[in-house]
C-alpha positions as CSV (number, residue, x, y, z in Angstrom):
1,X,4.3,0.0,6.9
2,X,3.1,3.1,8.5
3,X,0.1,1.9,9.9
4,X,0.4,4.1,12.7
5,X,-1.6,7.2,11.2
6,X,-4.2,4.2,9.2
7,X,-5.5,3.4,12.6
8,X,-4.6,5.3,15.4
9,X,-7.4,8.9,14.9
10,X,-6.7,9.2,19.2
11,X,-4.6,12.2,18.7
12,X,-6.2,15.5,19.3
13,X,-4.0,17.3,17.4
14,X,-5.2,14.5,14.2
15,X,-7.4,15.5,11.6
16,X,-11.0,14.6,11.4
17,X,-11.0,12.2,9.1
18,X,-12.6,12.9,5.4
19,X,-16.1,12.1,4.9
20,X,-15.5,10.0,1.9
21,X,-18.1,7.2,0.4
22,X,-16.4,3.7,0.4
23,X,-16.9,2.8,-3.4
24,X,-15.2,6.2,-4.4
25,X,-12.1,5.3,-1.1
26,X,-11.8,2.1,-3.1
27,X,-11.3,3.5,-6.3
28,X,-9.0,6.3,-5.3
29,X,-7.0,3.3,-3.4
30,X,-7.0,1.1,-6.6
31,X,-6.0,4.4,-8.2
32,X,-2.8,4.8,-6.4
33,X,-1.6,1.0,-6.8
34,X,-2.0,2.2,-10.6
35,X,0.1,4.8,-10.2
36,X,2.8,2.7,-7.8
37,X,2.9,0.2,-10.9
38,X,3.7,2.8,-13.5
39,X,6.7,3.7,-11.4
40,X,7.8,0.2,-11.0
41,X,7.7,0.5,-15.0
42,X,7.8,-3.5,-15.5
43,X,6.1,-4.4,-18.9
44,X,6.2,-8.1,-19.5
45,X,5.1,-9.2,-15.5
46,X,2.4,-10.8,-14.3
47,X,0.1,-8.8,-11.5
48,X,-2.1,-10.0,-9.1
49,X,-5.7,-9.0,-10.1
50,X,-7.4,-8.1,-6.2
51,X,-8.8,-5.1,-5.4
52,X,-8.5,-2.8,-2.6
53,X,-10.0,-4.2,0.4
54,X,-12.2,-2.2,3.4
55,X,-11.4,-2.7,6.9
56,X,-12.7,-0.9,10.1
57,X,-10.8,1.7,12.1
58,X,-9.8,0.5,15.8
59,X,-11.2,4.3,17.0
60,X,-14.9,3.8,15.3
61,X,-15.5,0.9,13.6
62,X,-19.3,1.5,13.2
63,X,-18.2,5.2,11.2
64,X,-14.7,4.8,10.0
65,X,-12.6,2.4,7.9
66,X,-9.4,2.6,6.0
67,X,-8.4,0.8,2.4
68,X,-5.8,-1.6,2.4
69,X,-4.7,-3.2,-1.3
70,X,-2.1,-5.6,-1.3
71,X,-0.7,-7.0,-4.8
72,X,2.1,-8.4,-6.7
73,X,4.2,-8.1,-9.4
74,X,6.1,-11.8,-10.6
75,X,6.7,-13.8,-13.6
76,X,10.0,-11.8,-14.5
77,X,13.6,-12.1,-13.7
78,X,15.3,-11.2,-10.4
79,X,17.5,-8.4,-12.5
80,X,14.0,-6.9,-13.8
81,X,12.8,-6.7,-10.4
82,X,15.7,-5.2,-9.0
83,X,15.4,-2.6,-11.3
84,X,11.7,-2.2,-11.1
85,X,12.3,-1.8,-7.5
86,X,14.9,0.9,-8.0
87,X,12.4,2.9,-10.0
88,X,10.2,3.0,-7.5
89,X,12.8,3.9,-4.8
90,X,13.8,6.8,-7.0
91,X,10.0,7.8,-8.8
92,X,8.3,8.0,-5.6
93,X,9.8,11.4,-4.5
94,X,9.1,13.1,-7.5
95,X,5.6,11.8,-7.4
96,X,5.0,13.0,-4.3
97,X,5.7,10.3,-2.0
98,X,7.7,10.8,0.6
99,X,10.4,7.5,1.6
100,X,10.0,7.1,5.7
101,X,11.9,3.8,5.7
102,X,14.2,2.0,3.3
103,X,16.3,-0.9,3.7
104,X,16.4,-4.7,4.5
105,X,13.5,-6.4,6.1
106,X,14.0,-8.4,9.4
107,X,13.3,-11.6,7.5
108,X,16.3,-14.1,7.1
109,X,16.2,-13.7,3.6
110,X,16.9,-9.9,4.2
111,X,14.7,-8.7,1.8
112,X,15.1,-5.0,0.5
113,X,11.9,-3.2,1.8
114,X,10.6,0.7,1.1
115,X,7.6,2.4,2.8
116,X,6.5,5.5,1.8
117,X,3.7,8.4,2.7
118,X,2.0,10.8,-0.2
119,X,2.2,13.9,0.8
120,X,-1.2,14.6,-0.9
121,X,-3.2,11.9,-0.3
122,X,-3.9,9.7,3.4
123,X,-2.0,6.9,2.2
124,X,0.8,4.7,2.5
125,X,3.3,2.0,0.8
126,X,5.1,-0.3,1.0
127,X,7.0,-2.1,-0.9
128,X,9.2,-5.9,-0.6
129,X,11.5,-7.1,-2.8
130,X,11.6,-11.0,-2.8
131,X,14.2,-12.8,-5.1
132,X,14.2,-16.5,-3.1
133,X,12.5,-17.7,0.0
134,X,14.7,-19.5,2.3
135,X,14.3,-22.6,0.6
136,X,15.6,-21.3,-2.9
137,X,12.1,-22.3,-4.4
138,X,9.6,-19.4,-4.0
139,X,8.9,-17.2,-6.6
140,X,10.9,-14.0,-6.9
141,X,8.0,-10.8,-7.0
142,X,7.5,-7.2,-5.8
143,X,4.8,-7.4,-2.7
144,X,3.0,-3.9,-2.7
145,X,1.0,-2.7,-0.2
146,X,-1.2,0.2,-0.6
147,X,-3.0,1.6,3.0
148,X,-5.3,4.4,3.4
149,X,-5.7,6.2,6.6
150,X,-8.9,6.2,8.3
151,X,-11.9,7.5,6.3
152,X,-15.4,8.5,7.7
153,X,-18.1,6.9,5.9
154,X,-21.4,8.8,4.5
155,X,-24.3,8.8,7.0
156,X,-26.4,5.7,6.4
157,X,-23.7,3.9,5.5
158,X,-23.7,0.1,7.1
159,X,-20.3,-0.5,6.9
160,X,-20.7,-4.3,8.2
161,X,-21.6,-4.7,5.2
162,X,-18.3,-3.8,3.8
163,X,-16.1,-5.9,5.7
């Protein structure tokens, strides 16, 4: 995942980071996994039911944080995911997503793996498709992970609080 952008604000040639309050971060962030399932376009599965969580930026963790949302998709066959998976590979672009890195993890089950950037938004995914852990007995699922880049909260804002 491009996680690069998310946490690293050093650059001085980065933008300032968007003054955004963290309940409306947290529903744009819950927004976009929305959308991310609409492209994966599978009906019948079940989906993990966690929200987008809030975690500090490594430049200013007292000011900024960044959204991270990870969730599944399971409880359908390994040919539904395949093709849910190859939905997203080819909706994203015409979304406005822009692929960065597509291919097999590093994982001895090789799975197939996509990360993408919007090229709206400061956020990234990616996406894993698992059809059988090593052992043969895991569950097959589509692991999404939705990640913000680094937002400036509101002054008065205690983000300890939202850790």
């Amino acid at each position: 995942m491009n996680t690069e952008n998310a946490n690293d604000t050093s650059s001085d040639s980065s933008p300032q980071p968007t003054t955004l309050g963290v309940d409306d971060a947290r529903a744009k962030a819950n927004h976009i996994s929305s959308q991310i399932l609409d492209m994966i376009g599978i009906e019948n599965g079940q989906v993990t039911q966690s929200g987008a969580g809030v975690s500090p930026c490594d430049k200013d963790p007292n000011h900024l944080y960044l959204l991270r949302h990870p969730w599944s998709i399971y409880k359908v066959t390994p040919d539904e995911l395949k093709a849910g998976f190859q939905r997203l590979r080819e909706r994203l672009p015409k979304n406005g997503w822009k692929i960065v890195d597509y291919g097999p993890d590093t994982s001895a089950n090789k799975n197939l793996e996509l990360t993408a950037d919007s090229e709206t938004e400061p956020f990234s995914v990616n996406a894993s498709l698992h059809i059988t852990g090593s052992s043969g007995k895991k569950e097959p699922l589509i692991l999404v992970h939705v990640v913000s880049g680094c937002y400036r909260a509101p002054e008065g804002t205690d983000l300890s609080k939202e850790y």
